[in-house]
PDBQT receptor file of N, H, CA, C and O in Angstrom, charges set to zero:
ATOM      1  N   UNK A   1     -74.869 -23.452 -35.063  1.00  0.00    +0.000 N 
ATOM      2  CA  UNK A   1     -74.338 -24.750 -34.732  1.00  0.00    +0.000 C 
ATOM      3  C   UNK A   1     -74.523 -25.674 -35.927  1.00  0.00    +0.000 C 
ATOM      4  O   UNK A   1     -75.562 -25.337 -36.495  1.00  0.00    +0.000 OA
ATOM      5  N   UNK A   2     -73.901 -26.779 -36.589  1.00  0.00    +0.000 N 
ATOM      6  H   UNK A   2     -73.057 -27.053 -36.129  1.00  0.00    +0.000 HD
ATOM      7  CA  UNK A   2     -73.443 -27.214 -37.175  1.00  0.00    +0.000 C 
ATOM      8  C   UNK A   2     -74.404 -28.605 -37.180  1.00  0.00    +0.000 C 
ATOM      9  O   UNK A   2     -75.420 -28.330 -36.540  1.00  0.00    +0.000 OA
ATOM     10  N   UNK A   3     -74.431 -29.370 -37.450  1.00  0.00    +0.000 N 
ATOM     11  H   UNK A   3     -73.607 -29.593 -37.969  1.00  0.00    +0.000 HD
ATOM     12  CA  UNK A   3     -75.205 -30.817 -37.301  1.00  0.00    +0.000 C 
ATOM     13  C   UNK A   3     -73.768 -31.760 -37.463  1.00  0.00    +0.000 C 
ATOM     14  O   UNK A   3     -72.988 -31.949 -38.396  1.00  0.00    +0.000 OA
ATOM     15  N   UNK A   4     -73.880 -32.411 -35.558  1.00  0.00    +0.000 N 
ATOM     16  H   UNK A   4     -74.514 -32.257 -34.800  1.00  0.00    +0.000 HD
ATOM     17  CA  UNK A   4     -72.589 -33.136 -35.574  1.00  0.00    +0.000 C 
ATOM     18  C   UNK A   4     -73.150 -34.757 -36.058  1.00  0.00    +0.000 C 
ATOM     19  O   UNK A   4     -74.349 -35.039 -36.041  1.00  0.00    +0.000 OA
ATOM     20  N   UNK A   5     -72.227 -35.601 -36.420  1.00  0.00    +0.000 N 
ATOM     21  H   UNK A   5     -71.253 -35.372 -36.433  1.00  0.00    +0.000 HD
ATOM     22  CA  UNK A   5     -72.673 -36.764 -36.655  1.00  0.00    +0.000 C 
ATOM     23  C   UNK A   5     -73.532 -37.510 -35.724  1.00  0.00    +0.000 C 
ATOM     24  O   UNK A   5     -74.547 -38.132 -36.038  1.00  0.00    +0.000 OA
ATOM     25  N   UNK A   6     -72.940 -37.368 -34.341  1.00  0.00    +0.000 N 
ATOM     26  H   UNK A   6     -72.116 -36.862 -34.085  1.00  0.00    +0.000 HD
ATOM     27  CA  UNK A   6     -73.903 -37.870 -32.999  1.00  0.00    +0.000 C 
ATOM     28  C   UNK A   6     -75.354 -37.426 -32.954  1.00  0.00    +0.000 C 
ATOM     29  O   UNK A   6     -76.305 -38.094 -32.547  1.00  0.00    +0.000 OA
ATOM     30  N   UNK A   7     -75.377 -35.815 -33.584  1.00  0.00    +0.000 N 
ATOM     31  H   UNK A   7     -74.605 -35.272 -33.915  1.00  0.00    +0.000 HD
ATOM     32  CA  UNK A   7     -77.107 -35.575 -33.567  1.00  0.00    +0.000 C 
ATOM     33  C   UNK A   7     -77.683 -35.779 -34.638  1.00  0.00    +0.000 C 
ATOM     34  O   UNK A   7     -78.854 -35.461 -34.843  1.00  0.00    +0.000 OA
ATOM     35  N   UNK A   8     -76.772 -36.459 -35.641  1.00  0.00    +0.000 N 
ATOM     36  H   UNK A   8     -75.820 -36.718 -35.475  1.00  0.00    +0.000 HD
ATOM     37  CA  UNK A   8     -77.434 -36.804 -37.102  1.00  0.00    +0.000 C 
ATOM     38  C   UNK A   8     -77.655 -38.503 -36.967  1.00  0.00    +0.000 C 
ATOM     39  O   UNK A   8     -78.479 -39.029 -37.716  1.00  0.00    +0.000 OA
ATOM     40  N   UNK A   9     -77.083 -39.130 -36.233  1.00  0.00    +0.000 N 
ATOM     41  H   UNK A   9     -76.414 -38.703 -35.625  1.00  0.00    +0.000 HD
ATOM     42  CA  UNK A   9     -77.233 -40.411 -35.864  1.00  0.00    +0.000 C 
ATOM     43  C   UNK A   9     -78.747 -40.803 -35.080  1.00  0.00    +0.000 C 
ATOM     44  O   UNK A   9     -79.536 -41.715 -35.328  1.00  0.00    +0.000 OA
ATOM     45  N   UNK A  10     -78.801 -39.585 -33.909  1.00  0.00    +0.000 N 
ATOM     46  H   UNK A  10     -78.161 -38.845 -33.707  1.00  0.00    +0.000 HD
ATOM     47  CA  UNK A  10     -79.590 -39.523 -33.529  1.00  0.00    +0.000 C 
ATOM     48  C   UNK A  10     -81.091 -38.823 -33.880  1.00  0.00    +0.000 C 
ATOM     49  O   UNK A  10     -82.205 -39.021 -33.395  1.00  0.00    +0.000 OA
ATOM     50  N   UNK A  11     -80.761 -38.196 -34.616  1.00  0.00    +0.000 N 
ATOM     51  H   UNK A  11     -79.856 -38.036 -35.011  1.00  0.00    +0.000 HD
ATOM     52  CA  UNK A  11     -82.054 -38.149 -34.984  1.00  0.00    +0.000 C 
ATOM     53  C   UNK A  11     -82.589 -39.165 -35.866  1.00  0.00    +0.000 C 
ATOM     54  O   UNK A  11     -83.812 -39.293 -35.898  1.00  0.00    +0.000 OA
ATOM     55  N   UNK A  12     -81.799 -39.967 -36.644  1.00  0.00    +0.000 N 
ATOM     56  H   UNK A  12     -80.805 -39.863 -36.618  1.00  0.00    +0.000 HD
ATOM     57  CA  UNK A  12     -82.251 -40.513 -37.848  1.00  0.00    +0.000 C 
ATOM     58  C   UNK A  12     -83.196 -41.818 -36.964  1.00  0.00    +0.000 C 
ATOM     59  O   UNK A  12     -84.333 -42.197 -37.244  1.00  0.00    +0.000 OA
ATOM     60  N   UNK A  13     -82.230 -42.358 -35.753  1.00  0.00    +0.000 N 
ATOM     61  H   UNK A  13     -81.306 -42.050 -35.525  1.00  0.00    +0.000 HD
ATOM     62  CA  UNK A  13     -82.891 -43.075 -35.122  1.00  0.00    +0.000 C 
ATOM     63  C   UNK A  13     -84.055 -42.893 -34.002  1.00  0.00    +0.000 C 
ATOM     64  O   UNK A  13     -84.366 -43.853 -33.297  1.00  0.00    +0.000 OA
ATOM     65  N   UNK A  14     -84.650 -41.703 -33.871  1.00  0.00    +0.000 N 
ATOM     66  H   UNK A  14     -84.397 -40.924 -34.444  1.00  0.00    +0.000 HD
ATOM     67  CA  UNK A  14     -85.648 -41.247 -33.567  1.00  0.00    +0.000 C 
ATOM     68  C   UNK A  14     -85.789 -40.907 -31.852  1.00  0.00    +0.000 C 
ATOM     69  O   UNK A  14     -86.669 -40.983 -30.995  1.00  0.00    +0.000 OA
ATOM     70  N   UNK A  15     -84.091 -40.413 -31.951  1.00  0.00    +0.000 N 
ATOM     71  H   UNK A  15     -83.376 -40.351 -32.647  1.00  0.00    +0.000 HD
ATOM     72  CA  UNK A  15     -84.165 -40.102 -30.557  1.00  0.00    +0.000 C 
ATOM     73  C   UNK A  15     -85.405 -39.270 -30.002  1.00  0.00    +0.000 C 
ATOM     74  O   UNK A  15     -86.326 -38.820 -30.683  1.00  0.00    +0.000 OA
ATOM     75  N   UNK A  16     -85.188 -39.127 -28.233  1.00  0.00    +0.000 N 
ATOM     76  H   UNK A  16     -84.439 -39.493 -27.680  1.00  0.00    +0.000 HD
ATOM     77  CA  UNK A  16     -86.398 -38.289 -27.392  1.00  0.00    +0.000 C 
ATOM     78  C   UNK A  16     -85.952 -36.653 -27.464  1.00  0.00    +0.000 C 
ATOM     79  O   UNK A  16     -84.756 -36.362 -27.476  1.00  0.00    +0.000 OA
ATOM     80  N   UNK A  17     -86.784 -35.826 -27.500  1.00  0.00    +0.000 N 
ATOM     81  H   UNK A  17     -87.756 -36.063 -27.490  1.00  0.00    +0.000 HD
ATOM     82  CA  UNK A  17     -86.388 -34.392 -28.228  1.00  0.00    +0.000 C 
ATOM     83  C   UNK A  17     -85.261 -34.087 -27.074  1.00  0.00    +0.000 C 
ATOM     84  O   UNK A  17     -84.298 -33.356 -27.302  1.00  0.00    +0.000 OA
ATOM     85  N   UNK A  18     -85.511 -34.796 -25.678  1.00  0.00    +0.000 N 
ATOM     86  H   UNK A  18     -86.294 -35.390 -25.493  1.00  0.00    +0.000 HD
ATOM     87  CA  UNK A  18     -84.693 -34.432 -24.653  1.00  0.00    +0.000 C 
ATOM     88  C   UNK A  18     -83.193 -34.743 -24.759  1.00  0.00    +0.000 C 
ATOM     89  O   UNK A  18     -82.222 -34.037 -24.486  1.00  0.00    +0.000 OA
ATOM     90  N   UNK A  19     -83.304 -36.441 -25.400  1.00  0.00    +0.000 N 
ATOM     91  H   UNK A  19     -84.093 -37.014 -25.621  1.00  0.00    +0.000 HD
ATOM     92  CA  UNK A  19     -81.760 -36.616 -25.038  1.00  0.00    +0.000 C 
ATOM     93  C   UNK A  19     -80.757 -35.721 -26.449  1.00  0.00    +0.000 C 
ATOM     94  O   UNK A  19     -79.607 -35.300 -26.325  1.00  0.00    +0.000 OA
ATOM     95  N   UNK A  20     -81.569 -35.640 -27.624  1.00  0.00    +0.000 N 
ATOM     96  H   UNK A  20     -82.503 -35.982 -27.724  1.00  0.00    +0.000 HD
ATOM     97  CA  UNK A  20     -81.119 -34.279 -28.425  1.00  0.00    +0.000 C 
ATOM     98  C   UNK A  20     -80.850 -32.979 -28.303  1.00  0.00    +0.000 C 
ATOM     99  O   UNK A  20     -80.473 -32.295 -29.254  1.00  0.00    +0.000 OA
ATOM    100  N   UNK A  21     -81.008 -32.570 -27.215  1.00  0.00    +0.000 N 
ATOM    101  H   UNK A  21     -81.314 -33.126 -26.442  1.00  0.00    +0.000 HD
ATOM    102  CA  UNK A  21     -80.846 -31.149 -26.450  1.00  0.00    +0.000 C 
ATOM    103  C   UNK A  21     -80.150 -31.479 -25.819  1.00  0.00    +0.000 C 
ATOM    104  O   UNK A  21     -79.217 -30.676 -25.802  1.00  0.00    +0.000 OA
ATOM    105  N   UNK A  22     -79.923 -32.652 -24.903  1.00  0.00    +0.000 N 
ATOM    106  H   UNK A  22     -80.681 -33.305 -24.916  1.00  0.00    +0.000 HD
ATOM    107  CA  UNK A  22     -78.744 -33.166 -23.904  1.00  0.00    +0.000 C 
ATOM    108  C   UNK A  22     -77.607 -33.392 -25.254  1.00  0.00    +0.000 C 
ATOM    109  O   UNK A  22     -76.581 -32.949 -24.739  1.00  0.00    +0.000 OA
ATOM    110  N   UNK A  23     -77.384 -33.640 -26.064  1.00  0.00    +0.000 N 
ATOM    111  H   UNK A  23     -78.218 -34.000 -26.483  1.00  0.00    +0.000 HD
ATOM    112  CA  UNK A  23     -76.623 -33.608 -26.920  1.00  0.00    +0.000 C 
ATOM    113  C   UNK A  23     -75.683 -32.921 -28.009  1.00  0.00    +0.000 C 
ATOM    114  O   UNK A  23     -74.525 -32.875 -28.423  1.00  0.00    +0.000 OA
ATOM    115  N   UNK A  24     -77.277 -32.301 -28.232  1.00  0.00    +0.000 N 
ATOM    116  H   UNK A  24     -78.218 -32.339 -27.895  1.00  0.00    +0.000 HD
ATOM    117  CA  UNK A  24     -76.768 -30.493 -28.453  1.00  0.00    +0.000 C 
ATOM    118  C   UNK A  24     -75.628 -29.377 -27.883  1.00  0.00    +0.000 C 
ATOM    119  O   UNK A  24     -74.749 -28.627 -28.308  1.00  0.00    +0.000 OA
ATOM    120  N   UNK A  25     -76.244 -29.786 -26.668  1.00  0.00    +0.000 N 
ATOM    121  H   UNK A  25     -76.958 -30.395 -26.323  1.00  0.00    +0.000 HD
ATOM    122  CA  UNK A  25     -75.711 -28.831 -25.350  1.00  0.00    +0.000 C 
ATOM    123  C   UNK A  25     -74.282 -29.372 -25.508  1.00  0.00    +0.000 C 
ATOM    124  O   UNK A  25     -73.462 -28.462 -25.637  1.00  0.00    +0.000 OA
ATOM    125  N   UNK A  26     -73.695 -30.780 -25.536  1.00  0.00    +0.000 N 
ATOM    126  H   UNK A  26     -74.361 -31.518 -25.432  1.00  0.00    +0.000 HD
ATOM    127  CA  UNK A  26     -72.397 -31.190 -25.293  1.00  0.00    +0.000 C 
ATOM    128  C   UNK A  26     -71.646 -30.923 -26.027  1.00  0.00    +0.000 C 
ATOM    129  O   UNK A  26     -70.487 -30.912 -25.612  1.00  0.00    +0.000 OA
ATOM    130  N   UNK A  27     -71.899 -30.550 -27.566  1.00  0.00    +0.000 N 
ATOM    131  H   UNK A  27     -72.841 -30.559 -27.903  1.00  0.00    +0.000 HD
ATOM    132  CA  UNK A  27     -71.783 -30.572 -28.546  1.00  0.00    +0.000 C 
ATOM    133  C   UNK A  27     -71.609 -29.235 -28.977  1.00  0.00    +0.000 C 
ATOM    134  O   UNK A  27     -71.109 -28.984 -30.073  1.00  0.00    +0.000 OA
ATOM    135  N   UNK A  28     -71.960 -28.422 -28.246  1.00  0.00    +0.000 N 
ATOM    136  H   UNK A  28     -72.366 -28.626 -27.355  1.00  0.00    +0.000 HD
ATOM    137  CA  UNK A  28     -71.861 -26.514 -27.971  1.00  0.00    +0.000 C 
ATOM    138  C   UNK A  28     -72.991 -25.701 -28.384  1.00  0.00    +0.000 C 
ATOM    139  O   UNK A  28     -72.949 -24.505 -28.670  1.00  0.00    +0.000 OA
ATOM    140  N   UNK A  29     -73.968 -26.434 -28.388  1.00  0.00    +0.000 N 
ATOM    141  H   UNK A  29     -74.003 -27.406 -28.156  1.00  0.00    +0.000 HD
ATOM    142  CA  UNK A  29     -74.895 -25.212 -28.922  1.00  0.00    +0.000 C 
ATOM    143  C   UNK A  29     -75.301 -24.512 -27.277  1.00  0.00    +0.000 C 
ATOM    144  O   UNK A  29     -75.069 -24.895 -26.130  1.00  0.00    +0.000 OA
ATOM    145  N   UNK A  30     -76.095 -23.174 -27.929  1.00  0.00    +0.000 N 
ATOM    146  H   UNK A  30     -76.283 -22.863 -28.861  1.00  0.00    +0.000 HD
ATOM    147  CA  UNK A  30     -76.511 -22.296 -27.053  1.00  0.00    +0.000 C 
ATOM    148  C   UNK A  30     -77.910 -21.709 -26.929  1.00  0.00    +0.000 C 
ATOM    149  O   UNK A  30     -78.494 -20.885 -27.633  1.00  0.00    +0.000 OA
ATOM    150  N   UNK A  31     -78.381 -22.548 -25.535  1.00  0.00    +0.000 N 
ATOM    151  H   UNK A  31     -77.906 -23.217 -24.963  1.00  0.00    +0.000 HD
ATOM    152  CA  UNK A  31     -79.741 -21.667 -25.729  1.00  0.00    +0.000 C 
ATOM    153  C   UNK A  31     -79.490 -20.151 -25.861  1.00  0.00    +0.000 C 
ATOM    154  O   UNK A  31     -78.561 -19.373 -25.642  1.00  0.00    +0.000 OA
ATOM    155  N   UNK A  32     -81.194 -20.076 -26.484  1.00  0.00    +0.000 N 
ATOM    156  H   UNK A  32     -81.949 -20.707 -26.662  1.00  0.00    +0.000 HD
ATOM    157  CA  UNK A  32     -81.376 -18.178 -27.065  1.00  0.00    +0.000 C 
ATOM    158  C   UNK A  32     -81.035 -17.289 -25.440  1.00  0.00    +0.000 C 
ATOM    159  O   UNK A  32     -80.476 -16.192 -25.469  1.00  0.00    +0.000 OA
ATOM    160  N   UNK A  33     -81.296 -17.693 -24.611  1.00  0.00    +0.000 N 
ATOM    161  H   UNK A  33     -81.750 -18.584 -24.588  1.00  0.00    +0.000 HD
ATOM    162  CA  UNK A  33     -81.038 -17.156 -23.248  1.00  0.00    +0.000 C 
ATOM    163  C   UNK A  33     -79.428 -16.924 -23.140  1.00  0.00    +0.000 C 
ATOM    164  O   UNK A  33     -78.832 -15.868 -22.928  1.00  0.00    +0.000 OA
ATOM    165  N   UNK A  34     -78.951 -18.115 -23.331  1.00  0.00    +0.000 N 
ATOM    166  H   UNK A  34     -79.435 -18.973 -23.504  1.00  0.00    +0.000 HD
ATOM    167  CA  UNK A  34     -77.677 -18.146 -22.947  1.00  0.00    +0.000 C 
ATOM    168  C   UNK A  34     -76.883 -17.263 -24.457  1.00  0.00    +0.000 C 
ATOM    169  O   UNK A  34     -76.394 -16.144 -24.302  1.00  0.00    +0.000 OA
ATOM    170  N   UNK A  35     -76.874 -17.685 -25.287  1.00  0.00    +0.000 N 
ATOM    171  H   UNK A  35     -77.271 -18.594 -25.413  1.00  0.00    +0.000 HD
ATOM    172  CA  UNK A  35     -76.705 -16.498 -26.422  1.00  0.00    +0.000 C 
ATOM    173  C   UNK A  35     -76.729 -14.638 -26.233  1.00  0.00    +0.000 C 
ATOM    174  O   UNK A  35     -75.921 -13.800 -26.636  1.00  0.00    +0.000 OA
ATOM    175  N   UNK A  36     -78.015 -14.487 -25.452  1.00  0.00    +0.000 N 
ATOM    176  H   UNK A  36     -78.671 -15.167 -25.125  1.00  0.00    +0.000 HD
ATOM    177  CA  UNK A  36     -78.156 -13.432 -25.188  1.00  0.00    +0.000 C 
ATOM    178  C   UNK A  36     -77.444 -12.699 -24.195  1.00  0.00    +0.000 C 
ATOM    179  O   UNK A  36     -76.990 -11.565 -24.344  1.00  0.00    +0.000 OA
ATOM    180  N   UNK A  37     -77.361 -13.487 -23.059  1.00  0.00    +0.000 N 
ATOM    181  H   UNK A  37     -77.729 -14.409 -22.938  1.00  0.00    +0.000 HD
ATOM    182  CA  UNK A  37     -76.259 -13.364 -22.242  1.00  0.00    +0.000 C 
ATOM    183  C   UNK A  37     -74.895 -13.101 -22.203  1.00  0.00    +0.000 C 
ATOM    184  O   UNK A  37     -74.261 -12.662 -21.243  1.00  0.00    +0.000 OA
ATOM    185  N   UNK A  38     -74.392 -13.463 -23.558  1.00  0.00    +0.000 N 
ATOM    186  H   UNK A  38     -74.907 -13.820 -24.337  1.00  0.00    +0.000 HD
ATOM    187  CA  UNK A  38     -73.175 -13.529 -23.688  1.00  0.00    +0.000 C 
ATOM    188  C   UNK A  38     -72.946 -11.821 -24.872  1.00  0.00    +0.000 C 
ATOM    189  O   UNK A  38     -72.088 -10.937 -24.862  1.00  0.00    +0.000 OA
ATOM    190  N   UNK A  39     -74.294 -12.072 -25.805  1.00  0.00    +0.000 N 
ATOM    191  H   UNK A  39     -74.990 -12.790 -25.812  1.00  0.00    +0.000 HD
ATOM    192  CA  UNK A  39     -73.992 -10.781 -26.475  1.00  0.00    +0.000 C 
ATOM    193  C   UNK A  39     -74.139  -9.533 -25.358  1.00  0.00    +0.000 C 
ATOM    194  O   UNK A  39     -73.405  -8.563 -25.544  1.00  0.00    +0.000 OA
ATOM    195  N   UNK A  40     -75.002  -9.512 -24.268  1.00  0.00    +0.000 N 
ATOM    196  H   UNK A  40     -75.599 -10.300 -24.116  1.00  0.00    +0.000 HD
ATOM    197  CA  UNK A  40     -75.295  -8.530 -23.407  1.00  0.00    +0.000 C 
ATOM    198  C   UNK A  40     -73.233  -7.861 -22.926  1.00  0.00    +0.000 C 
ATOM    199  O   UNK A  40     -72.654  -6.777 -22.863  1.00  0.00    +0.000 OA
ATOM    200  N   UNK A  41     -72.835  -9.493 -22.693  1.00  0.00    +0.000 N 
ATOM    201  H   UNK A  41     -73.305 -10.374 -22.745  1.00  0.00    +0.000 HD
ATOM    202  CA  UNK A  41     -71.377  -9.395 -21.817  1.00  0.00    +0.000 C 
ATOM    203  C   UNK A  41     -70.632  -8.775 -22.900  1.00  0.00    +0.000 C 
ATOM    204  O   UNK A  41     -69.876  -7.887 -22.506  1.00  0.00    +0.000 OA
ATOM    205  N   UNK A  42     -70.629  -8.975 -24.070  1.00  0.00    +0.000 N 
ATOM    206  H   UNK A  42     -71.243  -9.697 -24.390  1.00  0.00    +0.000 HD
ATOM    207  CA  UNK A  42     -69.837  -8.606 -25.426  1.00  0.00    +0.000 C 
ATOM    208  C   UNK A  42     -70.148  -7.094 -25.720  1.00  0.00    +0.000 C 
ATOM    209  O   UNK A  42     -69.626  -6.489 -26.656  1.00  0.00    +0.000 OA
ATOM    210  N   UNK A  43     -70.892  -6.629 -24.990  1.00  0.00    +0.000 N 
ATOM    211  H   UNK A  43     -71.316  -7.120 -24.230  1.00  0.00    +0.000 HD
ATOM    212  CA  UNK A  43     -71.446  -5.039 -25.853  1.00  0.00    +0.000 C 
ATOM    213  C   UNK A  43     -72.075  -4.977 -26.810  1.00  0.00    +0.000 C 
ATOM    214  O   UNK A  43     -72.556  -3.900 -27.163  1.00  0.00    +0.000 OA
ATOM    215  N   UNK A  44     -72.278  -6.247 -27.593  1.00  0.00    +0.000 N 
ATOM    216  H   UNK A  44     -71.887  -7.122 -27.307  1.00  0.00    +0.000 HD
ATOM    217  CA  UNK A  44     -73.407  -6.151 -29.132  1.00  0.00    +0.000 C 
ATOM    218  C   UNK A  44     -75.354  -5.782 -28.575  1.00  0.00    +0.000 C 
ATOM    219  O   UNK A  44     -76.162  -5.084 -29.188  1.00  0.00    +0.000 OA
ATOM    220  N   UNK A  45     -75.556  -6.484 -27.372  1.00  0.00    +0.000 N 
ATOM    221  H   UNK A  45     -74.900  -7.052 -26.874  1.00  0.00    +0.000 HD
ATOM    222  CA  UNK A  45     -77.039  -5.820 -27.171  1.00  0.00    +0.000 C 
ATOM    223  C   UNK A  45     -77.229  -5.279 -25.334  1.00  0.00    +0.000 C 
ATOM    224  O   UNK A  45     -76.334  -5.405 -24.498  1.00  0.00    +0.000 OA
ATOM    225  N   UNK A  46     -78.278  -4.828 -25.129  1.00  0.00    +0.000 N 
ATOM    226  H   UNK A  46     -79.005  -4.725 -25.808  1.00  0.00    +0.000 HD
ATOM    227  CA  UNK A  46     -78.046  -4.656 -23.663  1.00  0.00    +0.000 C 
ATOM    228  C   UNK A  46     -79.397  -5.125 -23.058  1.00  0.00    +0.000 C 
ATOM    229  O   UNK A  46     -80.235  -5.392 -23.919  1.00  0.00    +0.000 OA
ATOM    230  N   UNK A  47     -79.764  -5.272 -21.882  1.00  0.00    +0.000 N 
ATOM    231  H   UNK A  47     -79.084  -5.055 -21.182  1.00  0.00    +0.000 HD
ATOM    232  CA  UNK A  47     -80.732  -6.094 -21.045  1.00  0.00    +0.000 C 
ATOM    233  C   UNK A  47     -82.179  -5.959 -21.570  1.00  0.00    +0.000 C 
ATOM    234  O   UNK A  47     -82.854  -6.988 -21.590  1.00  0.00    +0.000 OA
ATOM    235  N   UNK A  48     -82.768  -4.719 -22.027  1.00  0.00    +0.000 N 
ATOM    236  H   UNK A  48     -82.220  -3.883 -22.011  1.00  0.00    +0.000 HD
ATOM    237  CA  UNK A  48     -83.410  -3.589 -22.850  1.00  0.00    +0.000 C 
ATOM    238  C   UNK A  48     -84.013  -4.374 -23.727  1.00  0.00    +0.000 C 
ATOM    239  O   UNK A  48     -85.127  -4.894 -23.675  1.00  0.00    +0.000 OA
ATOM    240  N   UNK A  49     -83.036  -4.427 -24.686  1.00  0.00    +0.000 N 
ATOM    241  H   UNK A  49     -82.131  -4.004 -24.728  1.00  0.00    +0.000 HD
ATOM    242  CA  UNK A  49     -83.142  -5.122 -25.869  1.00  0.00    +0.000 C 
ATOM    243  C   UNK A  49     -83.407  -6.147 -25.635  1.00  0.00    +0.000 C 
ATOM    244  O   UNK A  49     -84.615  -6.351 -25.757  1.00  0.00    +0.000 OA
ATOM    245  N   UNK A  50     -82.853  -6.956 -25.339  1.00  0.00    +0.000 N 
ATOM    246  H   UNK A  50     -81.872  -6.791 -25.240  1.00  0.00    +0.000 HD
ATOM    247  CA  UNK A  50     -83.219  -8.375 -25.181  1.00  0.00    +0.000 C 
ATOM    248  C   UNK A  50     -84.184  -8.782 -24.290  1.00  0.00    +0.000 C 
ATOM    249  O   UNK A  50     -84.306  -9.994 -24.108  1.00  0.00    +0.000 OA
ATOM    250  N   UNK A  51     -84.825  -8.090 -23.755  1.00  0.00    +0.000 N 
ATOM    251  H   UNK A  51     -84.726  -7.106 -23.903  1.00  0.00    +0.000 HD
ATOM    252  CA  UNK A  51     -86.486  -8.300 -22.828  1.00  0.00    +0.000 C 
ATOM    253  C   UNK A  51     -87.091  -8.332 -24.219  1.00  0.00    +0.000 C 
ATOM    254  O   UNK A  51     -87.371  -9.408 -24.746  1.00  0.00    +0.000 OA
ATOM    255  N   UNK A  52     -87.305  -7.118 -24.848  1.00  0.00    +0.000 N 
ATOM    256  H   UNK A  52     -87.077  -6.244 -24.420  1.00  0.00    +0.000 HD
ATOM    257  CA  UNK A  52     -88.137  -6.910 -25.511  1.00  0.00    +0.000 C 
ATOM    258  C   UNK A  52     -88.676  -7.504 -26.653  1.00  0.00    +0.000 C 
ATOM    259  O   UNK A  52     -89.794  -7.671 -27.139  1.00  0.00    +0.000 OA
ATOM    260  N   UNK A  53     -86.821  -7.926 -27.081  1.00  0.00    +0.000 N 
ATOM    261  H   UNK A  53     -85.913  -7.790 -26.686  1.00  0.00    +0.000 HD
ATOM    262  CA  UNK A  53     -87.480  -9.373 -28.199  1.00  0.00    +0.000 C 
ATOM    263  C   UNK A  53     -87.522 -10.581 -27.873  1.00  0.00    +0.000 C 
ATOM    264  O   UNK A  53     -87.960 -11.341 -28.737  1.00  0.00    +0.000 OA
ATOM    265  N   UNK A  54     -87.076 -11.205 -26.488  1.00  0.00    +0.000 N 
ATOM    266  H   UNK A  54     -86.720 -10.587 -25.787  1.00  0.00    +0.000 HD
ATOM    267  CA  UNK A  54     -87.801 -11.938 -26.688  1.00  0.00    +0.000 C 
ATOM    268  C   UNK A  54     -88.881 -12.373 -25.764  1.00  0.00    +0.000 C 
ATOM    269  O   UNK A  54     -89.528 -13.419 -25.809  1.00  0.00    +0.000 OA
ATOM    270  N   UNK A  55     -88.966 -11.345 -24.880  1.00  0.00    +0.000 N 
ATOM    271  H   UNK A  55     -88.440 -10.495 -24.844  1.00  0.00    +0.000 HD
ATOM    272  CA  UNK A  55     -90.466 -11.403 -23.956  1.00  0.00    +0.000 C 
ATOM    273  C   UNK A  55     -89.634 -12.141 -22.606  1.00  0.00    +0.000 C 
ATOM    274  O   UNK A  55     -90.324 -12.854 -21.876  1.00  0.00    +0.000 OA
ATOM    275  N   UNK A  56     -88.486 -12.010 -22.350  1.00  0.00    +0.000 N 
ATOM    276  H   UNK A  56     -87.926 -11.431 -22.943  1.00  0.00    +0.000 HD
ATOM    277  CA  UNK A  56     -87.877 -12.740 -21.175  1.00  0.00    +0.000 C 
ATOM    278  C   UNK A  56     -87.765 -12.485 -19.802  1.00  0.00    +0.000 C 
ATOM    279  O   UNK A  56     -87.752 -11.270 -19.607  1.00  0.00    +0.000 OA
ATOM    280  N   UNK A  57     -87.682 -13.110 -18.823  1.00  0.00    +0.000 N 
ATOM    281  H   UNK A  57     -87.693 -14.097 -18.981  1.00  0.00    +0.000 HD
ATOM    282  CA  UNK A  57     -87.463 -12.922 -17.632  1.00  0.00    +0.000 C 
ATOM    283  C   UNK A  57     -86.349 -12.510 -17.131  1.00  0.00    +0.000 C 
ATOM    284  O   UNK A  57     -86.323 -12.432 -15.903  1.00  0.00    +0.000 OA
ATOM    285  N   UNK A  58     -85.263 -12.172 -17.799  1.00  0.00    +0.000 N 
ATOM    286  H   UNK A  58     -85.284 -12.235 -18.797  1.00  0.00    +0.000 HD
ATOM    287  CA  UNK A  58     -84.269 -11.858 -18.118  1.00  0.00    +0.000 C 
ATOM    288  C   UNK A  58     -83.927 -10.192 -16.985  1.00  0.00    +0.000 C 
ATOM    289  O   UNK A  58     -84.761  -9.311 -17.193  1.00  0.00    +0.000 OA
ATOM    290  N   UNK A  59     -83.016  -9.900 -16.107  1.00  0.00    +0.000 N 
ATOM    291  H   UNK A  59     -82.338 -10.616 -15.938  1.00  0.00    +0.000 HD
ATOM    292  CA  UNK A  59     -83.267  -9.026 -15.581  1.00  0.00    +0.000 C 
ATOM    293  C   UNK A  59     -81.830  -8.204 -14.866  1.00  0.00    +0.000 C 
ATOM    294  O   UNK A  59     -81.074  -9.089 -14.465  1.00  0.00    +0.000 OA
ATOM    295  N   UNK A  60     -81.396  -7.174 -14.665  1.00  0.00    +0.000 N 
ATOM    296  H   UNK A  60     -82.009  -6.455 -14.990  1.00  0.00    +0.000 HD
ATOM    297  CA  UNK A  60     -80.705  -6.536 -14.842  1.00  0.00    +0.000 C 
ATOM    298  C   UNK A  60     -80.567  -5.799 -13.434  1.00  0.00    +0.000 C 
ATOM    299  O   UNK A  60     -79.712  -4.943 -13.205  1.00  0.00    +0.000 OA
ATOM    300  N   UNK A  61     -81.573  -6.270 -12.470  1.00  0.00    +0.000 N 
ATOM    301  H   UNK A  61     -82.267  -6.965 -12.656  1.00  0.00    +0.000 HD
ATOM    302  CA  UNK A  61     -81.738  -6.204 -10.977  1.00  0.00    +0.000 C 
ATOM    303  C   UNK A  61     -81.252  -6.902 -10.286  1.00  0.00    +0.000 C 
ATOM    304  O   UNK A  61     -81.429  -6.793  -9.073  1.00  0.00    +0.000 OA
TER     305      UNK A  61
């Protein structure tokens, strides 16, 4: 993800780490969860894999 002007605005002015993640998010980034999720759907990794690196709750049941 890219650094849009809105989260460069905001950080400079010392936004709350929250409303920067609320911002993020609008803005398209992807949590590592949700990332993973999508490579799982794509065929690049499978449920397996992605427990293991990153220790997740993540589950296939």
């Amino acid at each position: 993800m890219s650094m849009t002007p809105a989260l460069r605005s905001m950080i400079y002015n010392n936004a709350p780490s929250e409303e920067l993640t609320n911002q993020a998010m609008k803005d398209g980034m992807r949590t590592l969860v949700q990332d993973a999720i999508v490579k799982v759907i794509d065929g690049q990794a499978d449920i397996a894999q992605i427990q293991i690196l990153s220790g997740s709750g993540i589950s296939d049941e």
